[in-house]
C-alpha positions as CSV (number, residue, x, y, z in Angstrom):
1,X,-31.4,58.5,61.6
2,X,-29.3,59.5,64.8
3,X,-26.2,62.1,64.5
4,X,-24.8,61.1,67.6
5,X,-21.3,62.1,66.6
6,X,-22.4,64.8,64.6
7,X,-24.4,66.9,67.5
8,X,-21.7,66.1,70.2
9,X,-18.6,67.5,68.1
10,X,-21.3,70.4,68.3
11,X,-21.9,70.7,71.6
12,X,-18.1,70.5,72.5
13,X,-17.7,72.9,69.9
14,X,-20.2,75.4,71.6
15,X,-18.2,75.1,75.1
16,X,-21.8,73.9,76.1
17,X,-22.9,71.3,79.1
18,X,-26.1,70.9,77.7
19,X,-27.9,67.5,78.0
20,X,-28.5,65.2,75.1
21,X,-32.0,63.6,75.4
22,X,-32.3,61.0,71.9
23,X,-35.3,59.6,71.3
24,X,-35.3,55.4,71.0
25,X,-37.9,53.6,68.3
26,X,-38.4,57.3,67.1
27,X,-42.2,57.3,65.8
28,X,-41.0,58.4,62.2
29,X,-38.9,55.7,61.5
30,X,-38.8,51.7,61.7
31,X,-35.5,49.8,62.1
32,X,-35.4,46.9,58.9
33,X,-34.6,44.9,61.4
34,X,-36.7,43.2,64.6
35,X,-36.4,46.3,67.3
36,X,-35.1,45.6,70.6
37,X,-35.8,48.0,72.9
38,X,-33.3,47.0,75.7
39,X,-30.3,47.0,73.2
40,X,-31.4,50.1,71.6
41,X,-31.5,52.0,75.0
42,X,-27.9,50.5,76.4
43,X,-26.7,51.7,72.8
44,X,-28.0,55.0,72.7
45,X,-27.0,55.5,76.3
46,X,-23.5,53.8,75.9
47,X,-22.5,54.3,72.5
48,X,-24.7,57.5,71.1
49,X,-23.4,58.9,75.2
50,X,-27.2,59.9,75.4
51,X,-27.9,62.2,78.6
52,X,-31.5,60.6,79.0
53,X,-33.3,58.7,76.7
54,X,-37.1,59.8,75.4
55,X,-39.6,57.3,74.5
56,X,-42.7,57.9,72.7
57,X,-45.7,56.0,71.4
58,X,-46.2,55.1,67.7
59,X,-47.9,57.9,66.4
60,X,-47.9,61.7,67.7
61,X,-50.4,61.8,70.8
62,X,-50.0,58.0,71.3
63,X,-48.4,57.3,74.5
64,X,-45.9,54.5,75.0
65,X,-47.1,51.2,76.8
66,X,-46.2,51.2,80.5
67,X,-44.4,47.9,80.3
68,X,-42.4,49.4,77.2
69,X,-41.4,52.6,80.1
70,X,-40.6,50.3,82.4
71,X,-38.1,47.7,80.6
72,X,-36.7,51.3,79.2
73,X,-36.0,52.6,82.4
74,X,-34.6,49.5,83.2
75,X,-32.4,49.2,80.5
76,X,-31.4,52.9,81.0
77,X,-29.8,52.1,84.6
78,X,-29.9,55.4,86.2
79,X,-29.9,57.4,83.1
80,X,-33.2,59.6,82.9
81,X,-36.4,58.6,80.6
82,X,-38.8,60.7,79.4
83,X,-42.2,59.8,77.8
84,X,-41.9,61.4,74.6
85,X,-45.7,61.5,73.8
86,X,-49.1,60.8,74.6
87,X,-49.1,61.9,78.4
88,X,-52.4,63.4,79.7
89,X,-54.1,64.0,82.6
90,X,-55.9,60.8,82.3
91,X,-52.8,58.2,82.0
92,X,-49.9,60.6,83.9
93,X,-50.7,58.9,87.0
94,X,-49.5,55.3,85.5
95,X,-47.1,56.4,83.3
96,X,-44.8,58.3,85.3
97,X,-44.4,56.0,88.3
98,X,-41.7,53.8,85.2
99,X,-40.4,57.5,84.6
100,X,-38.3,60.4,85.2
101,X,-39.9,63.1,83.2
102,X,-42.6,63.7,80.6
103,X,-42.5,65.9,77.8
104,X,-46.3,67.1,77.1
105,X,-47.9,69.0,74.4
106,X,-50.9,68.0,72.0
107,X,-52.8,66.9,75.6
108,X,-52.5,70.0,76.7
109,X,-53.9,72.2,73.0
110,X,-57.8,72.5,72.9
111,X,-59.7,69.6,72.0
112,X,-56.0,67.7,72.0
113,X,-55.5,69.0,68.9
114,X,-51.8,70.3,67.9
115,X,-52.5,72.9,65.7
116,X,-54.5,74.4,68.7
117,X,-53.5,77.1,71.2
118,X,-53.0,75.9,74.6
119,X,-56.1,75.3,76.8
120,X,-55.4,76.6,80.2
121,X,-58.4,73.8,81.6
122,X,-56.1,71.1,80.0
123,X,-53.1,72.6,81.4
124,X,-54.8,72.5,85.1
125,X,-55.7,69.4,84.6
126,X,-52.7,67.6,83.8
127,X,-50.7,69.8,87.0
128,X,-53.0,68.8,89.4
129,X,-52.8,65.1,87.8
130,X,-48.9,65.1,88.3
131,X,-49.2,66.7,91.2
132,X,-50.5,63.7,92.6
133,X,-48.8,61.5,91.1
134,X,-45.7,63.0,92.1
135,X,-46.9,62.5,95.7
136,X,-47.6,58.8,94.9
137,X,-44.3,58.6,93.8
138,X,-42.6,60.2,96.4
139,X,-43.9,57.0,98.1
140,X,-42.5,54.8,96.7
141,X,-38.2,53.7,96.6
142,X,-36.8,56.5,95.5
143,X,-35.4,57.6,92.3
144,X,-35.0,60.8,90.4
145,X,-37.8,63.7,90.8
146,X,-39.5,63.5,87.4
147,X,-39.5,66.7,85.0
148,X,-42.0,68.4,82.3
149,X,-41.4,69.9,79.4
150,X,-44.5,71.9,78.1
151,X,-44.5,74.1,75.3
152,X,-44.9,77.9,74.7
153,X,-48.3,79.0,73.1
């Protein structure tokens, strides 16, 4: 369950301008109801006052379906999405032409396993995959430079 209000009274309490990134259709939880995904980007966006918006696939190391990235980043009008899991070397190239940024982790563990240290082959791998992608990007209209967020060992 979201704590909008809760984390920023924190952050204004902290004197901090850090960005607030929420996840939308979080992969632990289900809404009772039928999800929307436009609705529940424009709220989490207008009414959580989400910074960027990250949206992952249904279970950790599932990525989210491109048309799912796209009618986010739609929805999110400017504001930044992230792919919230699931990105590898293999599917970056798609995936982050809907996107801003990518945050990366089990793809990049030995085997793709997350109790795994970091494999440094995987690592190259999905670099030299966004690099390239980035480049493909960079071709078309543009929009924001897209981010990654990869973990320590």
């Amino acid at each position: 369950e979201g704590q909008a209000h809760q984390i920023l009274r924190y952050r204004r309490e902290l004197g901090s301008d850090v960005r607030i990134f929420a996840d939308v259709l979080v992969k632990h939880a289900r809404p009772l109801g039928s999800p929307n995904l436009t609705t529940a980007v424009q709220e989490t966006i207008e009414r959580g006052l989400a910074d960027g918006v990250i949206l992952s696939g249904w279970a950790t190391g599932s990525p989210p379906n491109l048309e799912d990235l796209e009618l986010a980043s739609a929805a999110a009008n400017g504001t930044p999405v992230f792919i919230g899991s699931g990105a590898s070397w293999e599917n970056i190239p798609r995936l982050i032409q809907a996107v801003d940024g990518v945050i990366v982790s089990s793809s990049l563990k030995r085997r793709g396993k997350i109790d795994q240290p970091i494999d440094p082959i995987r690592v190259s791998q999905f670099v030299e995959a966004m690099r390239r992608s980035l480049t493909m990007k960079d071709q078309l209209p543009a929009i924001a430079a897209p981010s990654v967020a990869v973990p320590s060992s």
